[in-house]
N, C-alpha and C positions, 0 to 999 in steps of 0.2 A: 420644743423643737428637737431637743438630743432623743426624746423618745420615737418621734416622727421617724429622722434617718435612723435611729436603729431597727423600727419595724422594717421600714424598705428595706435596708439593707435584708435583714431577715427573709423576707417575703421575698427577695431575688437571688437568694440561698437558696432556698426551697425549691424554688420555680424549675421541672426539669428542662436540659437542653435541645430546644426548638430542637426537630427530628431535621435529619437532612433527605433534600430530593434523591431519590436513587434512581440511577442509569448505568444502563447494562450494555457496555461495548463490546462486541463481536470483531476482532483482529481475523486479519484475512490469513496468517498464522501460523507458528507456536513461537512464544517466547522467546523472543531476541533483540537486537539493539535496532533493526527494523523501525520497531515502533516503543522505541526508547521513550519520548515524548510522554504515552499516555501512563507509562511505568514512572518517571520522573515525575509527574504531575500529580502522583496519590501520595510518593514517595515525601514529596516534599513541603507537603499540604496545599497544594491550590487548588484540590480540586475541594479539598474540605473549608479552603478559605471563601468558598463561593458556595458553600451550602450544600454539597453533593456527596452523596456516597455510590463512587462510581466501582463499581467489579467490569473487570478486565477479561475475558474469556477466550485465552487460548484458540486458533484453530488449528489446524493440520491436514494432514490427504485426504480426509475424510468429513473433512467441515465445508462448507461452501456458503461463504456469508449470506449472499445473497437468500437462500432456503431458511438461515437460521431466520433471519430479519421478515421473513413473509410466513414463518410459523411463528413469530411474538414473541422468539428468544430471545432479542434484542433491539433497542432504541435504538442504534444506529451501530453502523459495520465501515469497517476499513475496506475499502475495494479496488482494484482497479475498474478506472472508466470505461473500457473495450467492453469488460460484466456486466458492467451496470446498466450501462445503454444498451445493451442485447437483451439485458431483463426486461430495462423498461418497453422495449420492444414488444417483447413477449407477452406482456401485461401486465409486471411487476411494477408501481409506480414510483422508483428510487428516485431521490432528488440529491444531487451533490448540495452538502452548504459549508463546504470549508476542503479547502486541497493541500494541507501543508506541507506535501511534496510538491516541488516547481520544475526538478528535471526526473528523467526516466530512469532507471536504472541497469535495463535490461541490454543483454547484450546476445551475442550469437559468437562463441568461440570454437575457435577450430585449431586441429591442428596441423602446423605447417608441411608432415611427412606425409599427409593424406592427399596433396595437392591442393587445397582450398588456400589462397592465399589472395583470392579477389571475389567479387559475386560472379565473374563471369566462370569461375569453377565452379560454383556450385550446380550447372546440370547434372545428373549422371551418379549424382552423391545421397547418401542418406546423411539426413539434419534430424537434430532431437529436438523435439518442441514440446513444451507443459503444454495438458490439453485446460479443461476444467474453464476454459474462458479466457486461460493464459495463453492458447492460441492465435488469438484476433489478431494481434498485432504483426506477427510473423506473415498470417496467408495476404495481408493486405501490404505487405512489405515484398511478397513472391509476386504478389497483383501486378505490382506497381514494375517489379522487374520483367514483369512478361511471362513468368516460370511458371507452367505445369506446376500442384502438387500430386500429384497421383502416378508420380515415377516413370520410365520410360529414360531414354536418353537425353532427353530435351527437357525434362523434368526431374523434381528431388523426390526423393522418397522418405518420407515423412514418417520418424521412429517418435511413436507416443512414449514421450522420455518421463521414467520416475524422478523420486524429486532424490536424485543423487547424479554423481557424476561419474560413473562406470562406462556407459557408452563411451565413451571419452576414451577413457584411459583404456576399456579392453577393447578397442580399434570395430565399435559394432555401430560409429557414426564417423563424421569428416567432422563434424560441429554439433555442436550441443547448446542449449540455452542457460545461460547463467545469469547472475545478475551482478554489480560492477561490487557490490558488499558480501557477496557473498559465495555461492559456486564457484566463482574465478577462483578464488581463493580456495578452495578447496581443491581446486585443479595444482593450485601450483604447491599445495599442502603436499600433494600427491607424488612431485616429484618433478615437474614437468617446468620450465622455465618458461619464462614471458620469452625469450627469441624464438623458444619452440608453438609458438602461439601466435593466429591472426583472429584479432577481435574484431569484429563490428558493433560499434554500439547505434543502437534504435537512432539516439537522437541524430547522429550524424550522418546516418541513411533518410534524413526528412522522416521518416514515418513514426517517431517517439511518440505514446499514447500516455496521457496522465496516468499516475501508479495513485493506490497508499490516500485517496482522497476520504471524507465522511461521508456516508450517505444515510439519509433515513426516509421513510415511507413517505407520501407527500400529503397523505390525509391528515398527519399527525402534524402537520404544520398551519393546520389551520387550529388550531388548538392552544391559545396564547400563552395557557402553562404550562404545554411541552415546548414552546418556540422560546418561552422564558428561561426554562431549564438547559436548551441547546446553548444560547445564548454564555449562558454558565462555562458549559461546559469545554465549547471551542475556545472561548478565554482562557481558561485555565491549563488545555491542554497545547495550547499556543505558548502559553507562558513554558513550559516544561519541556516541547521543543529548542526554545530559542534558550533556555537554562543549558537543556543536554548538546546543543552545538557549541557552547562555550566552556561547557564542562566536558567533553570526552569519557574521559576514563572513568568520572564518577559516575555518568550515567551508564556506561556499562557494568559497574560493578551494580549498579539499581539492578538493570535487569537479569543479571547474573543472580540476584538477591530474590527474584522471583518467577526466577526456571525452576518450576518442581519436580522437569525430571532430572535435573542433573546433567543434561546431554550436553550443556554449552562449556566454552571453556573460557576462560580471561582474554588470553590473547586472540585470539579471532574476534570475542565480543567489540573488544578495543578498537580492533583493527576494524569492525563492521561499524561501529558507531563514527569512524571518522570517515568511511565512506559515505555513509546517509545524510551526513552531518554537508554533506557537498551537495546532495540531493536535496534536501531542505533549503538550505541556503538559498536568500531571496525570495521566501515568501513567509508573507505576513500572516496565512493561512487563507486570505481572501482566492478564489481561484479569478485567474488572470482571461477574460474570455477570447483572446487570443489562442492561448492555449486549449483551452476545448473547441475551439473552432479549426484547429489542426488536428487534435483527437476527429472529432466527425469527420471530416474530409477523409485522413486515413483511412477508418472503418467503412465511409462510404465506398473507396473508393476500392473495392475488393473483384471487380471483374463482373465474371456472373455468377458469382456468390460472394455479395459483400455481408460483413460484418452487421451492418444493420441497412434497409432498403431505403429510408428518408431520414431527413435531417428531425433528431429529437424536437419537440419544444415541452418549455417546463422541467426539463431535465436538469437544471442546476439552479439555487438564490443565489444572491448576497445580504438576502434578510438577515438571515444569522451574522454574518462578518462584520456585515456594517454595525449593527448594535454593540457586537462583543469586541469589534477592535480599534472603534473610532470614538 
């Protein structure tokens, strides 16, 4: 019998260690406490506690998930819903299967010496808007107010704003788009006080659009060992979310730990991670279809150019969620 267990034991020495599944995430992008969660989740092994050998891929001004995911650079991409659903429009067949963002984060700040201090100033005013699909939510939020975009008095005039915040500060808009973790903050990095600032956030204007959800191709969902592998992987990146809202600061020094160019700093990371960490908060990563059912409405509701022309279908599971969080 002692020779018996010594052979096993032997024979499972030997034995090399089962290969893990790999998946290639696409972040909507570059390195920061954003998408803290999926950085926490390699960091801290769950995504290797579930069999996965997941890389992480950076985007930036120049990445647009949506392209990398329909060239097979990636299993699934970070997006916002306004892209996705304008993709799937277009004939991309993205399928949301997990939202672990629950509120918006986007905002429209202005500042107070430019006269903007309600939406009824904004006729007559240049607003900076991200295009790249980060637009959608804005012209259907001008829809919804009645506004011209295409300038005129009665209308705003629309500055294709880079991803910084210069319009702002050298007086070449009234308002600018930020997001509540991040541009604000660099507005008032800048010098500029919150008295000297009227924000509007998305969600409080009714027209807030899901951010920050997963998405991946819908063909590959029929596929039961990619749907097994997602399944993997939302759990684990769930787990590393609800780790990094309770940890803070360690999760920004994670992603601090895997910014490779250097560009981030602690305190802002900090201070970004406890804004997201509000934006997460209350969800389980399942997406709520309340919530996309006001995304669509919004982009419906765009005038005579809305964001998408009918209401999607197929456009989001809860195959994946239900498996990986119930």
């Amino acid at each position: 019998m002692k020779k018996l267990i010594g052979f096993a034991a032997a024979s499972m020495m030997a034995m090399p260690a089962l290969a893990q599944d790999e998946v290639t995430l696409q972040l909507k992008w570059v390195t920061q406490a954003q998408f803290a969660g999926y950085y926490v989740a390699a960091d801290q092994g769950f995504y290797e506690a579930e069999g996965l050998d997941v890389t992480i891929l950076p985007g930036g001004p120049d990445v647009a998930p949506t392209q990398v995911i329909a060239g097979g650079g990636a299993d699934v991409v970070v997006e916002w819903m306004p892209a996705a659903l304008a993709a799937r429009e277009a004939g991309l067949p993205l399928v949301n299967i997990a939202q672990p963002f629950k509120s918006s984060g986007m905002m429209l700040t202005c500042r107070n010496d430019s006269g903007v201090t309600s939406t009824a100033d904004f006729p007559g005013e240049t607003l900076g808007v991200w295009f790249f699909g980060n637009e959608y939510p804005f012209l259907s939020w001008m829809s919804s107010l009645g506004i011209p975009t295409d300038g005129g008095a009665d209308g705003v005039e629309v500055l294709k704003q880079g991803f910084n915040v210069d319009p702002l500060l050298q007086g070449q808009a009234a308002c600018i788009s930020t997001m509540t973790y991040n541009e604000y903050w660099q507005v008032i990095d800048a010098g500029l006080s919150p008295d000297d600032l009227t924000v509007f956030k998305y969600e409080d204007q009714g027209v807030a659009t899901l951010e920050d959800g997963l998405y991946v191709l819908e063909d590959n969902l029929a596929d039961p060992a990619f749907v097994d592998k997602m399944e993997r992987f939302v759990r684990a990146s769930m787990q590393g979310w609800k780790w990094a809202e309770e940890n803070p600061e360690d999760a920004a020094m994670i992603v601090l730990d895997n910014d490779a160019t250097g560009a981030q700093t602690e305190e802002h990371q900090i201070r970004m991670m406890g804004e997201v960490a509000k934006l997460t908060a209350g969800s389980n990563g399942a997406l709520d279809p309340a919530d996309y059912e006001r995304t669509v409405a919004t982009l419906l509701g765009g005038g005579s150019d809305p964001v998408i022309s009918k209401a999607p279908e197929g456009a989001w599971t809860h195959m994946i969620t239900d498996a990986a969080l119930n």
